[in-house]
C-alpha positions as CSV (number, residue, x, y, z in Angstrom):
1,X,23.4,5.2,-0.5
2,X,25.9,8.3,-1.2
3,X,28.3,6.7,0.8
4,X,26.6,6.0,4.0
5,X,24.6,2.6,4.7
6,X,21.0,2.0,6.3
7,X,19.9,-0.7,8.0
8,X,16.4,-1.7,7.4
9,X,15.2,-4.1,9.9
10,X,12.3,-7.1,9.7
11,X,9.7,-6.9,11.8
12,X,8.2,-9.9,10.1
13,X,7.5,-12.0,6.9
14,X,3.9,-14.0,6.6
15,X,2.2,-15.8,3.6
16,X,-1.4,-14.9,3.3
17,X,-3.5,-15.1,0.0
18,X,-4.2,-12.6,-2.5
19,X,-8.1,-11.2,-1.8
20,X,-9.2,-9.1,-4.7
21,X,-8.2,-6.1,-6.1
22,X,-10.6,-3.3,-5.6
23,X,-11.0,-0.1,-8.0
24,X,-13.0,3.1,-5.9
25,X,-14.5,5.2,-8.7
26,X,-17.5,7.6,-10.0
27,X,-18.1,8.6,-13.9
28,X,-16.5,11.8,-13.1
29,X,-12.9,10.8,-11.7
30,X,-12.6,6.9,-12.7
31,X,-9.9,5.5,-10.8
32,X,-9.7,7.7,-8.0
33,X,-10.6,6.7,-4.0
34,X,-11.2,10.9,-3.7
35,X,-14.9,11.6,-4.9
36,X,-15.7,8.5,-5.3
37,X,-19.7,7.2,-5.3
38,X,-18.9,2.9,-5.9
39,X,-16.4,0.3,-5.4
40,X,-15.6,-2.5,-8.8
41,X,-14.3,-5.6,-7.0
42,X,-12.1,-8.3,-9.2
43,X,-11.9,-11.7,-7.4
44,X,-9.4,-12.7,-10.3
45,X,-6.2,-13.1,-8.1
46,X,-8.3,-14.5,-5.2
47,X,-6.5,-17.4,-3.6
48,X,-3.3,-16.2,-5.0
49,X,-0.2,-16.8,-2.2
50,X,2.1,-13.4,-1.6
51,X,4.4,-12.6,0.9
52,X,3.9,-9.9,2.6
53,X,7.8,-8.3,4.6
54,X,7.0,-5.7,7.3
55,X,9.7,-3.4,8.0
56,X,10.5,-1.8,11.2
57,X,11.1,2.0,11.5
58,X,13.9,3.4,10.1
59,X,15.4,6.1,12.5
60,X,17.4,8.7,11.7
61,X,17.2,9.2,7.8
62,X,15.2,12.8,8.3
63,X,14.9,14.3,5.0
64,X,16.5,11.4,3.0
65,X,14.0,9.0,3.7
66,X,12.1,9.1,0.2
67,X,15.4,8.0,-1.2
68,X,16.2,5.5,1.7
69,X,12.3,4.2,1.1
70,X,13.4,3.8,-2.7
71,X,16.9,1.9,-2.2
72,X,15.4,-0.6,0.0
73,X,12.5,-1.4,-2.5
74,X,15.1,-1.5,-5.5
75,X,17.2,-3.8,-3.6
76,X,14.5,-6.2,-2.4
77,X,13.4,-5.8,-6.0
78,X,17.0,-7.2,-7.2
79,X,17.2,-10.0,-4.9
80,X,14.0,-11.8,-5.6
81,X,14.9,-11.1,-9.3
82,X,17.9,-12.6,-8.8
83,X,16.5,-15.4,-6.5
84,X,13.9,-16.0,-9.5
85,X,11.0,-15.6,-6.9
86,X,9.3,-13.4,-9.2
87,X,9.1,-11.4,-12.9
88,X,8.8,-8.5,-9.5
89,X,6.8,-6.1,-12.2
90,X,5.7,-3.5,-10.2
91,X,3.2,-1.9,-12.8
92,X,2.0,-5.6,-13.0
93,X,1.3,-6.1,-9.4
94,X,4.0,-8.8,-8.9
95,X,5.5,-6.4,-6.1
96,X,3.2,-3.3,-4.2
97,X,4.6,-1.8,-1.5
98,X,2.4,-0.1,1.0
99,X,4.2,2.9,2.4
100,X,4.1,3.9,6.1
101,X,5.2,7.6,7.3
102,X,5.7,8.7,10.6
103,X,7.7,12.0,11.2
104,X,9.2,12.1,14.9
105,X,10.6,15.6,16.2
106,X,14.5,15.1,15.6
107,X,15.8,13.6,19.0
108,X,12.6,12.0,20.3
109,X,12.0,8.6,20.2
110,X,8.7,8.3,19.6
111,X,7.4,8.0,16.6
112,X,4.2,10.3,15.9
113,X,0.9,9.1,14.1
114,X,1.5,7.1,10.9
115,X,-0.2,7.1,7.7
116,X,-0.2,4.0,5.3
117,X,-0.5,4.9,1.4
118,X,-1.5,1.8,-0.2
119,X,0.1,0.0,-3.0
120,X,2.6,2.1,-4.5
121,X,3.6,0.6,-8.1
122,X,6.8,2.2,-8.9
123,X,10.1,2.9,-7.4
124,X,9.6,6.4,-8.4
125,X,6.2,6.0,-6.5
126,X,7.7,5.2,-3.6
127,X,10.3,8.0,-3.6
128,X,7.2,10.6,-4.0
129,X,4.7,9.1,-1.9
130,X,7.7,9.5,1.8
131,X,8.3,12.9,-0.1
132,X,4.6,14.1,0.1
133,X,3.3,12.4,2.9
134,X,6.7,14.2,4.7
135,X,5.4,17.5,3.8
136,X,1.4,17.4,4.3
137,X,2.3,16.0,7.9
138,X,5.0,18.4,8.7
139,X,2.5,21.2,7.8
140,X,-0.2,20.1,9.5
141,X,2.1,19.8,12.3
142,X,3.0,23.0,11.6
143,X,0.0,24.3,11.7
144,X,-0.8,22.9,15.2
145,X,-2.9,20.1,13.8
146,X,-2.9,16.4,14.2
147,X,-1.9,14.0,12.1
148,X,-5.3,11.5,11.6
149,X,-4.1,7.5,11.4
150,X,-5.4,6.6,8.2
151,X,-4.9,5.0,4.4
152,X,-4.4,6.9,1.4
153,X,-4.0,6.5,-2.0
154,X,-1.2,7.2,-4.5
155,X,-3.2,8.2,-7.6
156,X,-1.1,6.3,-11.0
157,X,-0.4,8.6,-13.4
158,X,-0.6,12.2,-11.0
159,X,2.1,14.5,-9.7
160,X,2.7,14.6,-6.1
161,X,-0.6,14.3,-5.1
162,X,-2.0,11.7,-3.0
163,X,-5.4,11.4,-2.4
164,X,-7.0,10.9,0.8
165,X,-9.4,7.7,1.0
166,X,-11.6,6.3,3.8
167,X,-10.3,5.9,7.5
168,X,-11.2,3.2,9.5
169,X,-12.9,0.1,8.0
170,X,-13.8,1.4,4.9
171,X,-11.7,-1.2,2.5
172,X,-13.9,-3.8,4.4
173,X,-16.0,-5.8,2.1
174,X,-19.3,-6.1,2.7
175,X,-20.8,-9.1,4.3
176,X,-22.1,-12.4,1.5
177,X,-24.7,-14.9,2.4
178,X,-25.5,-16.5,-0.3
179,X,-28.3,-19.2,0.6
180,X,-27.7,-22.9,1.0
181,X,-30.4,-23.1,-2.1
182,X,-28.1,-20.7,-4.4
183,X,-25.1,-22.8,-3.7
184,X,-26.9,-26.1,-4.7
185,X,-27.8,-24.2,-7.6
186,X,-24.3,-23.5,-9.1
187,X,-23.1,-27.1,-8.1
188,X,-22.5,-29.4,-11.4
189,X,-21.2,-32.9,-11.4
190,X,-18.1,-31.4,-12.3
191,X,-17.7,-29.1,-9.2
192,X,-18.7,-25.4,-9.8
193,X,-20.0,-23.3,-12.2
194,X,-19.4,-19.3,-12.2
């Protein structure tokens, strides 16, 4: 990238199955984890294989870390286009990328509290959501604050913003148990009926 190279190591690859896909919303801001009063849950691509690639941290890219953050995605994107592993449409869900930032004060070695914006759809997305989640946590560092371990949301279709959702368990699911008696109930002969 402008001349100089990156290295973005592995920290692992896994297979794990697709769960749902859950949309946070209220009548006045559909779509949006901020404000929001209920949960829609879509067990459509349940049971569908991804991969998921953790990277480790990427030291010393300071302020060009948005656009480091973007090369990487747009290369991986080319090789498993190339590889014909997938179509890799982001705005389809074929590739998400959840984005971690952790700023570090320049010569430490320790990384400081990380935030995790959840699935990013775009490169452009991805180049935004190091670029804000940079400033808000060098402000509140600024500012003598700490930086709170927790998942946020990159809003489709906003500027800059990024939304702050729930910390801690809240994109659990809550708990099913259906009765032995309900499950008879949806068995055919055929297997199962929705």
């Amino acid at each position: 990238m402008d001349g100089e190279t990156y290295r973005v190591e592995i920290e692992r690859v896994h297979l794990e199955e697709d769960t749902r896909s859950r949309t946070c919303t209220s009548a006045a801001r559909p779509g949006r984890i901020h404000g929001a009063d209920h949960s829609l849950i879509d067990y459509n691509r349940a049971g569908i294989p991804l991969v998921e690639i953790v990277t480790r941290p990427i030291p010393g890219v300071g302020a060009k870390a948005p656009e480091v953050a973007k090369a990487y995605v747009t290369e991986l994107r080319e090789i498993l286009l190339t590889l014909g592993v997938s179509e890799v449409r982001m705005e389809q869900g074929n590739l998400r990328c959840d984005v971690n930032t952790s700023l570090a004060p320049i010569g430490d070695l320790e990384w400081g509290t990380r935030t995790e914006t959840k699935n990013v759809n775009s490169l452009r997305s991805v180049e935004r959501s190091v670029r804000f989640e940079m400033r808000r946590q060098a402000a509140v560092l600024d500012a003598g604050g700490r930086v709170l371990q927790e998942t946020r949301h990159h809003p489709r279709g906003h500027r800059d913003d990024v939304g702050r959702a729930e910390q801690g368990g809240g994109d659990r699911l809550p708990v099913l148990s259906p009765s032995p008696t309900w499950c008879r109930s949806r068995r055919t002969p055929s297997g199962w009926r929705s």
